[in-house]
mmJSON file of the N, C-alpha and C atoms, coordinates in Angstrom:
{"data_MODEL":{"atom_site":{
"group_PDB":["ATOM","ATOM","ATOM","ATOM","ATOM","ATOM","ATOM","ATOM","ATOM","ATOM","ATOM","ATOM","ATOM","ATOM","ATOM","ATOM","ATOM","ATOM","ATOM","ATOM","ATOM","ATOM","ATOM","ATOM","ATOM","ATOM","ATOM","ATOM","ATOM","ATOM","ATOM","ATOM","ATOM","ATOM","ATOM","ATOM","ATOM","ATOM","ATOM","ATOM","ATOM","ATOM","ATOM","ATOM","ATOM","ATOM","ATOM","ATOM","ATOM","ATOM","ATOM","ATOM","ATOM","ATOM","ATOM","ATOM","ATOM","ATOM","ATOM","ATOM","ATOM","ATOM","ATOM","ATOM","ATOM","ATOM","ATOM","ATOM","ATOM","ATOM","ATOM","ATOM","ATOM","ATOM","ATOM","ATOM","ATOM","ATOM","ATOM","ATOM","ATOM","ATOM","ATOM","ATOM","ATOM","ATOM","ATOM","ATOM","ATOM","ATOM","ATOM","ATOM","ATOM","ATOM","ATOM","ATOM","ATOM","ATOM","ATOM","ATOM","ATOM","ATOM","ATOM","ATOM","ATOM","ATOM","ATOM","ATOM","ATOM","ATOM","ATOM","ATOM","ATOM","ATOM","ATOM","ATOM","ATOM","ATOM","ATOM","ATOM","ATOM","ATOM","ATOM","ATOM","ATOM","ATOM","ATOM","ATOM","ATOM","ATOM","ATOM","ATOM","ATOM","ATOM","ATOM","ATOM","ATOM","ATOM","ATOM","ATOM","ATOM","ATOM","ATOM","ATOM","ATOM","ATOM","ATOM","ATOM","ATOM","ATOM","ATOM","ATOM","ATOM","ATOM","ATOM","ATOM","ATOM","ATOM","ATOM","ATOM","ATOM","ATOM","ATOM","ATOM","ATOM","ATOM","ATOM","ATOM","ATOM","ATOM","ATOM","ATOM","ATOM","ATOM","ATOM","ATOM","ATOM","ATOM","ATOM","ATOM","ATOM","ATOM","ATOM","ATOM","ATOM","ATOM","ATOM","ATOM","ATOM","ATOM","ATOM","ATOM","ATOM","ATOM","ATOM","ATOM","ATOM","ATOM","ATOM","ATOM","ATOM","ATOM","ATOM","ATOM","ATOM","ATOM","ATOM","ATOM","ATOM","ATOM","ATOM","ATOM","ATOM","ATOM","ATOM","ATOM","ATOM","ATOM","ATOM","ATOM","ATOM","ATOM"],
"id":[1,2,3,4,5,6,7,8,9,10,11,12,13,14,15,16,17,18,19,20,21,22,23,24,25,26,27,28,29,30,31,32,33,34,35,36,37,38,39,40,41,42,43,44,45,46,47,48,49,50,51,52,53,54,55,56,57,58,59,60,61,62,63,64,65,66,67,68,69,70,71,72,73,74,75,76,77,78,79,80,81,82,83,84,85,86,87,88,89,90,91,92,93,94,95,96,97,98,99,100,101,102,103,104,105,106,107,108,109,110,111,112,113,114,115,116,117,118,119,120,121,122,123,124,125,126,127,128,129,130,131,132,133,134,135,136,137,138,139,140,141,142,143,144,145,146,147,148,149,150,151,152,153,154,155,156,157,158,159,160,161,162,163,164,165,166,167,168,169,170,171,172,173,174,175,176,177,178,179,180,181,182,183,184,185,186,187,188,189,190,191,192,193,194,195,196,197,198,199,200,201,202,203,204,205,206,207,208,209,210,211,212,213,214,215,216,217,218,219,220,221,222],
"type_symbol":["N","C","C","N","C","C","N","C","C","N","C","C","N","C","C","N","C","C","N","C","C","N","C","C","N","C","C","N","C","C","N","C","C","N","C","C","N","C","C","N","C","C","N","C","C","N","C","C","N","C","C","N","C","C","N","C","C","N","C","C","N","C","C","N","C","C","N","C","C","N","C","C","N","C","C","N","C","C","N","C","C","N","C","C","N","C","C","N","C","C","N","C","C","N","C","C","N","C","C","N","C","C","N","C","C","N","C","C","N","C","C","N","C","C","N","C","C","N","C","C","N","C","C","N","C","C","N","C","C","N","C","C","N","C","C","N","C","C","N","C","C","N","C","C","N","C","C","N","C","C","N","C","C","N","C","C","N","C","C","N","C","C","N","C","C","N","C","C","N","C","C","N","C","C","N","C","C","N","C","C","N","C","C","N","C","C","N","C","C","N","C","C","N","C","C","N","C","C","N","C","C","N","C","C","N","C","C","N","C","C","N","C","C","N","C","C","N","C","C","N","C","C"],
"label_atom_id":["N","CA","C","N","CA","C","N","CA","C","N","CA","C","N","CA","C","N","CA","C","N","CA","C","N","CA","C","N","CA","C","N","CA","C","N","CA","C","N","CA","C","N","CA","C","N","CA","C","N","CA","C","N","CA","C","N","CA","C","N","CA","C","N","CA","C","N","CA","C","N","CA","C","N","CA","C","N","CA","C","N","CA","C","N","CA","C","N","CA","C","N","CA","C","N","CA","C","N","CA","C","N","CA","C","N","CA","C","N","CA","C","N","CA","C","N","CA","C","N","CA","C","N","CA","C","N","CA","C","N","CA","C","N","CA","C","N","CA","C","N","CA","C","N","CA","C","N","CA","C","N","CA","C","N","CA","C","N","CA","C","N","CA","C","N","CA","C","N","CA","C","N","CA","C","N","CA","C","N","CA","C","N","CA","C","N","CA","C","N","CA","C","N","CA","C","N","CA","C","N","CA","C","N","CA","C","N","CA","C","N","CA","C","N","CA","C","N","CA","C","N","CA","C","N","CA","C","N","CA","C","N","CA","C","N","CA","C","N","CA","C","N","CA","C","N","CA","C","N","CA","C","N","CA","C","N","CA","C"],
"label_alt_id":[null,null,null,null,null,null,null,null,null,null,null,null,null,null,null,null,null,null,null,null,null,null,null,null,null,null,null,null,null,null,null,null,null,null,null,null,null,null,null,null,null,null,null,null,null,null,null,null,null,null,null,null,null,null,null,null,null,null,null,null,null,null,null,null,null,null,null,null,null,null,null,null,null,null,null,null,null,null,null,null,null,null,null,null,null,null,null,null,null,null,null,null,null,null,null,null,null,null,null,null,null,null,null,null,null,null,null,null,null,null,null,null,null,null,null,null,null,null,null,null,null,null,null,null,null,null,null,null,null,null,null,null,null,null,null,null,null,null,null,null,null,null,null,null,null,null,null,null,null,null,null,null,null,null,null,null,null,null,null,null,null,null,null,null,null,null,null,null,null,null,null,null,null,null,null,null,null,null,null,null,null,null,null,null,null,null,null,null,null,null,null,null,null,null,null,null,null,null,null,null,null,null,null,null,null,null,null,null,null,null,null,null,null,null,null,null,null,null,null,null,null,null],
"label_comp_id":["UNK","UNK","UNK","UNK","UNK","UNK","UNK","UNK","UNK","UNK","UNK","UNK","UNK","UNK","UNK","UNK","UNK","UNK","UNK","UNK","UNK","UNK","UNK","UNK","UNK","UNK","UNK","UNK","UNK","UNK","UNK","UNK","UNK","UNK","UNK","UNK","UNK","UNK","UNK","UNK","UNK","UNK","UNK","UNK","UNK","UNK","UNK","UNK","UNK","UNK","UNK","UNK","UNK","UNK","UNK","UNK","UNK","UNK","UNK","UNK","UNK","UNK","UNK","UNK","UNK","UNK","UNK","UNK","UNK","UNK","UNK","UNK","UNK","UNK","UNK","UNK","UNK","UNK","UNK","UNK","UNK","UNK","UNK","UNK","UNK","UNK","UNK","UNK","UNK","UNK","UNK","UNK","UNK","UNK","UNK","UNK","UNK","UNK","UNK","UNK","UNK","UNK","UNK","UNK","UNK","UNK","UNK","UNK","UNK","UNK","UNK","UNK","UNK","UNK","UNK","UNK","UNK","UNK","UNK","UNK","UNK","UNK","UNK","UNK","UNK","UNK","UNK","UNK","UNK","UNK","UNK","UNK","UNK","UNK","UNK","UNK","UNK","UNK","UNK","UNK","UNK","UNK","UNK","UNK","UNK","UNK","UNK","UNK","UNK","UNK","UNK","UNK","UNK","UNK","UNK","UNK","UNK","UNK","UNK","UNK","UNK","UNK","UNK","UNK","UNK","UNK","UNK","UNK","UNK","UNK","UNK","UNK","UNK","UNK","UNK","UNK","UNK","UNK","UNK","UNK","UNK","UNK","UNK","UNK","UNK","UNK","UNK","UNK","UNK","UNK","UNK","UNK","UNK","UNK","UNK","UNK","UNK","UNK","UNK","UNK","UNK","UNK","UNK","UNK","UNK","UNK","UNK","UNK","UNK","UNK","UNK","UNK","UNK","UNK","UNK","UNK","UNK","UNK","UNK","UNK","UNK","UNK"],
"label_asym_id":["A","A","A","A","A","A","A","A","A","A","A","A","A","A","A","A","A","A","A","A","A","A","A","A","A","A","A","A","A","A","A","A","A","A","A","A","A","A","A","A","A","A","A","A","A","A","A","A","A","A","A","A","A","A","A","A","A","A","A","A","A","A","A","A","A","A","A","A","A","A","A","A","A","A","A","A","A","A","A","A","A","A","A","A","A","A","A","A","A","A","A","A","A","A","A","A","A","A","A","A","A","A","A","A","A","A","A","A","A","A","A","A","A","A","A","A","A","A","A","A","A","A","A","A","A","A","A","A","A","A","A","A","A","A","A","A","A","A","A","A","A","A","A","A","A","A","A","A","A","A","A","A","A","A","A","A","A","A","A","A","A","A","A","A","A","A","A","A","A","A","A","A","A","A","A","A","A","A","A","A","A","A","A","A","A","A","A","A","A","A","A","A","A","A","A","A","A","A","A","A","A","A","A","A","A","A","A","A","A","A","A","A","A","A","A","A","A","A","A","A","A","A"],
"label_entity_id":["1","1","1","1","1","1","1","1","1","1","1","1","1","1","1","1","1","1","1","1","1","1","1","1","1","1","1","1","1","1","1","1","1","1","1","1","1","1","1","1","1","1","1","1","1","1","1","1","1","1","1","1","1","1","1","1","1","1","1","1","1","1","1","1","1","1","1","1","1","1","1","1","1","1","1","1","1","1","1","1","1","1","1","1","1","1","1","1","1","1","1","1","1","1","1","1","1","1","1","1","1","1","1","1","1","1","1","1","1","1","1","1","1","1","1","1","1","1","1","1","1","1","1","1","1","1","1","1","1","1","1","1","1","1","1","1","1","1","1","1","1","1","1","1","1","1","1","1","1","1","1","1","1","1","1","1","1","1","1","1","1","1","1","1","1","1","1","1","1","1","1","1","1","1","1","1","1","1","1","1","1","1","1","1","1","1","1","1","1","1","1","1","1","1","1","1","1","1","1","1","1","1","1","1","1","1","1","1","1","1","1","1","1","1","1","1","1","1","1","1","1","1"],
"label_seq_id":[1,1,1,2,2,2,3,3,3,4,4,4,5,5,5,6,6,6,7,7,7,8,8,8,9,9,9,10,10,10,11,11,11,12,12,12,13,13,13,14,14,14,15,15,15,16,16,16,17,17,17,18,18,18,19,19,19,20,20,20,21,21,21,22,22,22,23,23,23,24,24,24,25,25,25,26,26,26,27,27,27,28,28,28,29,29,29,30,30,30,31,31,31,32,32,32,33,33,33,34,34,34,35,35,35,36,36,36,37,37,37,38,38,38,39,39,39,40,40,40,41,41,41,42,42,42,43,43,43,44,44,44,45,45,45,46,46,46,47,47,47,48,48,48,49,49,49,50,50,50,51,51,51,52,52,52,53,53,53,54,54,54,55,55,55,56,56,56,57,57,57,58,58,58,59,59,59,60,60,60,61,61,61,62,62,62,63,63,63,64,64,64,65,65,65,66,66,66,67,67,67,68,68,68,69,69,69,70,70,70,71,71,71,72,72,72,73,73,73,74,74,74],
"pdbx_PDB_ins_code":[null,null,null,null,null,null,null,null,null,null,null,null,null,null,null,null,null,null,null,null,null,null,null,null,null,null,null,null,null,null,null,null,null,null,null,null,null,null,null,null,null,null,null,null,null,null,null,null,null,null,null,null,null,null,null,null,null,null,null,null,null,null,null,null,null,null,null,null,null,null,null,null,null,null,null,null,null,null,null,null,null,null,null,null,null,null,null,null,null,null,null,null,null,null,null,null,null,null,null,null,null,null,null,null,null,null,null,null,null,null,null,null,null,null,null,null,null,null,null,null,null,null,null,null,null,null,null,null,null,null,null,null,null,null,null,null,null,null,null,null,null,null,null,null,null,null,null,null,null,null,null,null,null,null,null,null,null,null,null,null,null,null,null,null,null,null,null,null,null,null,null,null,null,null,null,null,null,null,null,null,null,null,null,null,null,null,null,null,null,null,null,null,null,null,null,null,null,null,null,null,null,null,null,null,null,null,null,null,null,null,null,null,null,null,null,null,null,null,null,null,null,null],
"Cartn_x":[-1.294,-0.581,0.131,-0.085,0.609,1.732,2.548,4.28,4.726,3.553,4.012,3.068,3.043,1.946,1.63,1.367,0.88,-0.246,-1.487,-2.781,-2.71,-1.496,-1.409,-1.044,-0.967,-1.014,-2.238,-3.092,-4.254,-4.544,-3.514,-3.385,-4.643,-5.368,-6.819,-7.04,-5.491,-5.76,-6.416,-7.609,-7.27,-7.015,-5.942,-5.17,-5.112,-5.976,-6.067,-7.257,-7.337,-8.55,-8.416,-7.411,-7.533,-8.393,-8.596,-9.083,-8.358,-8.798,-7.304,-8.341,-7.341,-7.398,-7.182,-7.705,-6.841,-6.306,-5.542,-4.449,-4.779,-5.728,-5.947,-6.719,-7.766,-7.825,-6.379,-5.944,-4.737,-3.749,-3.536,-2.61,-3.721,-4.8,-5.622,-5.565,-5.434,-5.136,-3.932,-2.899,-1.737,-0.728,-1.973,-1.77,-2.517,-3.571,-4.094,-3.453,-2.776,-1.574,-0.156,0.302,1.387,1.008,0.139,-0.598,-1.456,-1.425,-1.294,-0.01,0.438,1.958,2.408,2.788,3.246,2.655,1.305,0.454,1.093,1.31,1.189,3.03,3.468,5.734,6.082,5.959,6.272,7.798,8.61,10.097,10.076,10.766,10.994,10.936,12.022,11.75,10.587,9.684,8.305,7.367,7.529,6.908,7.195,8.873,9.63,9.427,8.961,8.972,7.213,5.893,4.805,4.618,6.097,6.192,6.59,7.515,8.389,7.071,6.071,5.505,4.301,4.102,3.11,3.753,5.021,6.119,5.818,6.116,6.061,4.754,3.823,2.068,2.256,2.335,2.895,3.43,4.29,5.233,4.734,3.679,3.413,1.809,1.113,0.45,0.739,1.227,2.032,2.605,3.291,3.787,2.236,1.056,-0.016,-0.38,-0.235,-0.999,-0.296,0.592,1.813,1.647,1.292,1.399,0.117,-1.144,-2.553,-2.447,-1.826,-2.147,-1.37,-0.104,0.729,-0.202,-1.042,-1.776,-3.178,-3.939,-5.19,-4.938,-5.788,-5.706,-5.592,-5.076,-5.626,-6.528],
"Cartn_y":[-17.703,-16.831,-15.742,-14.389,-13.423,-13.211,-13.085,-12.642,-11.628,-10.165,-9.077,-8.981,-7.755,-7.115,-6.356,-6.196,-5.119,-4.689,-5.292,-5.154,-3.966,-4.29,-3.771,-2.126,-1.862,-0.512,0.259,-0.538,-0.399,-0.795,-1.331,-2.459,-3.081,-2.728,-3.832,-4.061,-4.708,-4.556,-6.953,-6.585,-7.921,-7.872,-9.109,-9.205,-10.603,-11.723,-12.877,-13.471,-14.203,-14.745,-13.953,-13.416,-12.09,-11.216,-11.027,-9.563,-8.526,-7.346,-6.348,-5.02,-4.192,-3.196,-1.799,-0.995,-0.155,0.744,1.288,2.331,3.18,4.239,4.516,4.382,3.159,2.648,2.164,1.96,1.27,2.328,3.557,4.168,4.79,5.15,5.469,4.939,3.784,2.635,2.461,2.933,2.883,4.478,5.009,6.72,6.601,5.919,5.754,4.689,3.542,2.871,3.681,4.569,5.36,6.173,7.095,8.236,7.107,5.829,5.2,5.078,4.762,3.93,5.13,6.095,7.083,7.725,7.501,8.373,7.064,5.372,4.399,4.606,5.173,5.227,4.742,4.298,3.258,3.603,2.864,3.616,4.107,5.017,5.789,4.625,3.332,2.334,2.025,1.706,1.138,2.508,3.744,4.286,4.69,4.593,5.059,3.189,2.535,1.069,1.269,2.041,2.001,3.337,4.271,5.452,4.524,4.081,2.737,2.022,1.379,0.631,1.788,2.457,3.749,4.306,4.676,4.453,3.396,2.637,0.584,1.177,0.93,1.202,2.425,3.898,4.487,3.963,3.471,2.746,1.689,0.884,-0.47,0.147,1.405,2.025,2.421,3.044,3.667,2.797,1.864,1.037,0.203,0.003,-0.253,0.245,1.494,2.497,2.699,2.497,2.786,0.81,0.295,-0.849,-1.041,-0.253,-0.283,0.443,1.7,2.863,2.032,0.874,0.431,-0.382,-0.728,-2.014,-2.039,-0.676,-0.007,0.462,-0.181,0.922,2.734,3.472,4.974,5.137],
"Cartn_z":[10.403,11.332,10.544,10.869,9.942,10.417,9.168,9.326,10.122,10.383,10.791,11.604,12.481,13.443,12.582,11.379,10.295,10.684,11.246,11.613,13.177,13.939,14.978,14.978,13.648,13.11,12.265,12.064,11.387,9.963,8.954,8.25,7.882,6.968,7.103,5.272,4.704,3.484,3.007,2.66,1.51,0.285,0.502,-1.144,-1.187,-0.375,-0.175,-1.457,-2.18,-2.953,-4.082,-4.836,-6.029,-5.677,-4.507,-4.199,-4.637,-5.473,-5.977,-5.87,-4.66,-4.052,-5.14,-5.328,-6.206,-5.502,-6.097,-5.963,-4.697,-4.91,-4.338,-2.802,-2.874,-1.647,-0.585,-1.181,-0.374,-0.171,-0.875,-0.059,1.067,0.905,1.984,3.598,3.224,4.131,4.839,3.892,4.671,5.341,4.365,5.491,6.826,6.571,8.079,8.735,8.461,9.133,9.218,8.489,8.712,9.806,9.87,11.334,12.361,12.857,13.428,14.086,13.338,13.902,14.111,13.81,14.683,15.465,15.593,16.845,18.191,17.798,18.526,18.804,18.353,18.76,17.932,16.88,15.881,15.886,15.615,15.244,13.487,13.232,12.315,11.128,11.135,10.359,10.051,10.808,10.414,9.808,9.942,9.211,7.996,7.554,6.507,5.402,6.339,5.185,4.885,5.381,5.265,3.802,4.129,2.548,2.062,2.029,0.908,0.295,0.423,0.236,-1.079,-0.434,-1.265,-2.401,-2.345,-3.5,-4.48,-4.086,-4.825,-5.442,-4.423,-4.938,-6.202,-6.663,-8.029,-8.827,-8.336,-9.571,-10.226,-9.58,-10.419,-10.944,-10.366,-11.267,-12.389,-11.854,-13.505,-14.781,-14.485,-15.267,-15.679,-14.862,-15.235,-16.534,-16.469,-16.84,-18.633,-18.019,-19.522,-20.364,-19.549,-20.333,-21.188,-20.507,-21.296,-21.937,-22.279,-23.308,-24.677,-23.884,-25.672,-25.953,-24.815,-26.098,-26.666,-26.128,-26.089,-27.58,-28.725,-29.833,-29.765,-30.65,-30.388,-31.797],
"occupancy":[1.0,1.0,1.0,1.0,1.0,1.0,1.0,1.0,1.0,1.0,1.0,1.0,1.0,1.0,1.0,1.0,1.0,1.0,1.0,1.0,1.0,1.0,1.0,1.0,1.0,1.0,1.0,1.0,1.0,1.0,1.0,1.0,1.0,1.0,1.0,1.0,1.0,1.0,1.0,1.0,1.0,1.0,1.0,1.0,1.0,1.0,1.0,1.0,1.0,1.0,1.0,1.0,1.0,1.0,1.0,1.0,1.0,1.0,1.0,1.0,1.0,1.0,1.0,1.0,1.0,1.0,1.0,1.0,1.0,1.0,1.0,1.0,1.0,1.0,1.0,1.0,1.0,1.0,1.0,1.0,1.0,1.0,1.0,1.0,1.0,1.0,1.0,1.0,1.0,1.0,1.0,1.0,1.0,1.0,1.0,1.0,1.0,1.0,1.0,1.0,1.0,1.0,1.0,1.0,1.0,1.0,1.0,1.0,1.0,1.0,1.0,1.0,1.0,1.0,1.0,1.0,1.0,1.0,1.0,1.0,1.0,1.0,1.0,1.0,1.0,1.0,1.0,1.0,1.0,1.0,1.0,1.0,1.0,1.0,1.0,1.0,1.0,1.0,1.0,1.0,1.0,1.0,1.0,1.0,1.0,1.0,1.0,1.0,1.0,1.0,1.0,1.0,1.0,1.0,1.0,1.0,1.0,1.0,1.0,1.0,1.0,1.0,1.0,1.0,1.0,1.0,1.0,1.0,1.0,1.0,1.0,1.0,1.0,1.0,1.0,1.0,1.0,1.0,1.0,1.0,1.0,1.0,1.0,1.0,1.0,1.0,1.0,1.0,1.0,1.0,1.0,1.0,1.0,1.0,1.0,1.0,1.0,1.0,1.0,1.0,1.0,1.0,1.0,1.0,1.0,1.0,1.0,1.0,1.0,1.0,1.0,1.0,1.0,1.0,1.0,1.0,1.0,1.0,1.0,1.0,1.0,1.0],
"B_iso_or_equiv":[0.0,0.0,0.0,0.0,0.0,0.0,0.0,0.0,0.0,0.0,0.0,0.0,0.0,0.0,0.0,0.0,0.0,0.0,0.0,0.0,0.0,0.0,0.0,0.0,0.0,0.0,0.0,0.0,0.0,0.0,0.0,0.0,0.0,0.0,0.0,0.0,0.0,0.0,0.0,0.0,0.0,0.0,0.0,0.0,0.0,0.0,0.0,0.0,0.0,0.0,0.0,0.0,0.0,0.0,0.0,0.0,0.0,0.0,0.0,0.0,0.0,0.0,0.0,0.0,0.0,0.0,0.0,0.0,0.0,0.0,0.0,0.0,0.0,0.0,0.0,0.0,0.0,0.0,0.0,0.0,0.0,0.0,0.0,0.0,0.0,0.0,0.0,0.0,0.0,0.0,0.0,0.0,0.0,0.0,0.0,0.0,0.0,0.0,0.0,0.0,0.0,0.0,0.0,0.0,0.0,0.0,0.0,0.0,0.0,0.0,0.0,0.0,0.0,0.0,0.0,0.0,0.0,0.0,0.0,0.0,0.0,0.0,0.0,0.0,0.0,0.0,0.0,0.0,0.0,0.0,0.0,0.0,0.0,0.0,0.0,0.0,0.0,0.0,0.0,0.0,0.0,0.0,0.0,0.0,0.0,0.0,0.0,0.0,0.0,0.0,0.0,0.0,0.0,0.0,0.0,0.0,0.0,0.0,0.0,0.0,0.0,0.0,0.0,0.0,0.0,0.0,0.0,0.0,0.0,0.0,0.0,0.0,0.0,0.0,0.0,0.0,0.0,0.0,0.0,0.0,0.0,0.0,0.0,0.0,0.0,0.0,0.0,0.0,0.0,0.0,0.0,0.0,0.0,0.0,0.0,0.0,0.0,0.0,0.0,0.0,0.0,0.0,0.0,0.0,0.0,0.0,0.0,0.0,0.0,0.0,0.0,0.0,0.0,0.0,0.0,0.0,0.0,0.0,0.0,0.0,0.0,0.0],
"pdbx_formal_charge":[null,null,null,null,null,null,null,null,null,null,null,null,null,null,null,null,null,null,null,null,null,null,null,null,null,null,null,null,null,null,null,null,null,null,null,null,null,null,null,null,null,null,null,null,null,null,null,null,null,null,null,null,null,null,null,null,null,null,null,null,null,null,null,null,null,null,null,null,null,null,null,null,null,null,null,null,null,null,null,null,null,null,null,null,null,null,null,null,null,null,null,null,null,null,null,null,null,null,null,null,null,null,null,null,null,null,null,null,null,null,null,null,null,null,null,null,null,null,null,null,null,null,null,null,null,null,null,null,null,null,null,null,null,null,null,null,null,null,null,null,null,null,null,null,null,null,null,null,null,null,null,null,null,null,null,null,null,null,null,null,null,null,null,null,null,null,null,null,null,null,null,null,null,null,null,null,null,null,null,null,null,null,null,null,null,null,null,null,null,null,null,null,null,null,null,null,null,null,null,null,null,null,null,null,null,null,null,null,null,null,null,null,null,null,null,null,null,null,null,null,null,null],
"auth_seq_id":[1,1,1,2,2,2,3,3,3,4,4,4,5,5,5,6,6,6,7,7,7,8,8,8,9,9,9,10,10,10,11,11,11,12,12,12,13,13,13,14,14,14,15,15,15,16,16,16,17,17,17,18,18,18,19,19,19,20,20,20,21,21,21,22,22,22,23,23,23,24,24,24,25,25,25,26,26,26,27,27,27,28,28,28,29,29,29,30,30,30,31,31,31,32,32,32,33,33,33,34,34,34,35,35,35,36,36,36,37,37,37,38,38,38,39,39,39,40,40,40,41,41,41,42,42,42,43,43,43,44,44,44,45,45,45,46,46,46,47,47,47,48,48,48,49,49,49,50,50,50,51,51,51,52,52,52,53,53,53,54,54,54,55,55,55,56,56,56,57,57,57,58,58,58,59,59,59,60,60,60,61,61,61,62,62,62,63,63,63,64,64,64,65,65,65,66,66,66,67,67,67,68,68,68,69,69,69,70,70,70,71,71,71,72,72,72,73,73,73,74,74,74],
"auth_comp_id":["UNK","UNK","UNK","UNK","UNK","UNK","UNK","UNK","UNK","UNK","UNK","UNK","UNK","UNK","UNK","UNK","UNK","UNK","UNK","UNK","UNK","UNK","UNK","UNK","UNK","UNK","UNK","UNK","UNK","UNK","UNK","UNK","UNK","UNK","UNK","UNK","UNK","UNK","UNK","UNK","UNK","UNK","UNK","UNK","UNK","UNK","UNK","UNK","UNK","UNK","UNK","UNK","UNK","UNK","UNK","UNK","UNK","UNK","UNK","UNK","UNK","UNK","UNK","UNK","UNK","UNK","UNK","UNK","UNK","UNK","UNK","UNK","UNK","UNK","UNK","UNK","UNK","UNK","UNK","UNK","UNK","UNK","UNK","UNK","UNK","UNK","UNK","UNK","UNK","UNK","UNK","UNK","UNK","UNK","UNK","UNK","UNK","UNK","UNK","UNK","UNK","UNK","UNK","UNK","UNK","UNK","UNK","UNK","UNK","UNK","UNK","UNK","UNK","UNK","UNK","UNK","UNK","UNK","UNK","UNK","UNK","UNK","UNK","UNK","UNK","UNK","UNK","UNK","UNK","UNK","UNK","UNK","UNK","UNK","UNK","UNK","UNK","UNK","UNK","UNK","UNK","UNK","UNK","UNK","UNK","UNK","UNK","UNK","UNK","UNK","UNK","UNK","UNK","UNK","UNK","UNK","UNK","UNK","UNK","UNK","UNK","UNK","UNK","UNK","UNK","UNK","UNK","UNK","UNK","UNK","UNK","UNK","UNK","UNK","UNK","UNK","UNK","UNK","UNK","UNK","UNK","UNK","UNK","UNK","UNK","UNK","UNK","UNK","UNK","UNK","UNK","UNK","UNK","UNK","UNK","UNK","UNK","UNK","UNK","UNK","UNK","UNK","UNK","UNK","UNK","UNK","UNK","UNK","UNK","UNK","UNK","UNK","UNK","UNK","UNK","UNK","UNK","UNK","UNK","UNK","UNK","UNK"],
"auth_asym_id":["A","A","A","A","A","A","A","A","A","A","A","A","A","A","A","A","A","A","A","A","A","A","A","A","A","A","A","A","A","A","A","A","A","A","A","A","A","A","A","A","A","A","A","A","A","A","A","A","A","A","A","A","A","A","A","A","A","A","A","A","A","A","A","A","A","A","A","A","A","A","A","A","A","A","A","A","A","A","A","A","A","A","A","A","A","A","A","A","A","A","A","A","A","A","A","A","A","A","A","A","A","A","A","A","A","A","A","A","A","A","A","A","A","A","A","A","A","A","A","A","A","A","A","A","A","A","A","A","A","A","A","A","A","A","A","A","A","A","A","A","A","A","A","A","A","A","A","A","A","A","A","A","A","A","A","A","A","A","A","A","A","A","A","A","A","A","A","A","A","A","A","A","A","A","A","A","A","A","A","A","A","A","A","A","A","A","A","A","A","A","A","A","A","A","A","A","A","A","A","A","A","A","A","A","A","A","A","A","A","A","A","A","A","A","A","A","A","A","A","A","A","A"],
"auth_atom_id":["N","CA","C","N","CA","C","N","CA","C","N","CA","C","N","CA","C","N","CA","C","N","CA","C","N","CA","C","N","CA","C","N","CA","C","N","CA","C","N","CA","C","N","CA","C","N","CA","C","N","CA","C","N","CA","C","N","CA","C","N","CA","C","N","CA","C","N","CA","C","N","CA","C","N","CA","C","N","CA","C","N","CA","C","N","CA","C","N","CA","C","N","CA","C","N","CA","C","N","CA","C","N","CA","C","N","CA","C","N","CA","C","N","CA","C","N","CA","C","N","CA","C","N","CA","C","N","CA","C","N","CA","C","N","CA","C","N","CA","C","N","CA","C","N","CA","C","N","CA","C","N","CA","C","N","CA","C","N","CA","C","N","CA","C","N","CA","C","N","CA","C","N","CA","C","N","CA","C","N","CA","C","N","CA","C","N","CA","C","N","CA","C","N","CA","C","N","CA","C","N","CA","C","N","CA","C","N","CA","C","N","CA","C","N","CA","C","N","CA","C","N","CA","C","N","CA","C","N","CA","C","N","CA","C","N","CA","C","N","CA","C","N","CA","C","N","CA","C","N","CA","C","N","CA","C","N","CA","C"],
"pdbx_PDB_model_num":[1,1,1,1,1,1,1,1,1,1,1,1,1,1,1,1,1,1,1,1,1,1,1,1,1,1,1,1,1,1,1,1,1,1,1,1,1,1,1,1,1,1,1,1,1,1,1,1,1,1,1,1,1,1,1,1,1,1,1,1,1,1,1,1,1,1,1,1,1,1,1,1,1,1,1,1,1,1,1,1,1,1,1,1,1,1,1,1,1,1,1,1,1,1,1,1,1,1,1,1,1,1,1,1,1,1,1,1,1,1,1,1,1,1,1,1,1,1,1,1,1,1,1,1,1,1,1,1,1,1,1,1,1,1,1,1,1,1,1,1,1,1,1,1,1,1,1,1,1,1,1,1,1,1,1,1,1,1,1,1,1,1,1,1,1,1,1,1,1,1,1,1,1,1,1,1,1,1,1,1,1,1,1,1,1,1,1,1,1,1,1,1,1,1,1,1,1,1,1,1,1,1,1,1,1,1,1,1,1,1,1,1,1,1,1,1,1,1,1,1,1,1]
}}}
């Protein structure tokens, strides 16, 4: 049973079984769940926690990204 109506916004991410989404698929996903939920009334909260989340998504790229270049020979 899911925690949220996340799906009821268009939400169609798996991250169940180590399935791992990249970066960019998934903010894709949640711009088209952000212009959902506000085409559907969403309140301002639920679309300002769907940017919040795309935020998170950069940041743990990046820190990805910075953690392979220290340990990637040059």
């Amino acid at each position: 049973m899911p925690l949220t109506n996340a799906d009821d916004y268009g939400i169609m991410i798996n991250i169940t079984k180590g399935n791992k989404m990249k970066t960019k698929e998934l903010k894709e996903q949640l711009w088209q769940a952000y212009y959902t939920a506000k085409d559907e009334g969403a309140s301002r909260e639920v679309t300002n926690a769907i940017l919040d989340v795309m935020v998170i998504a950069d940041k743990e790229a990046e820190k990805k990204r910075e953690n392979k270049e220290l340990v990637s020979p040059h």
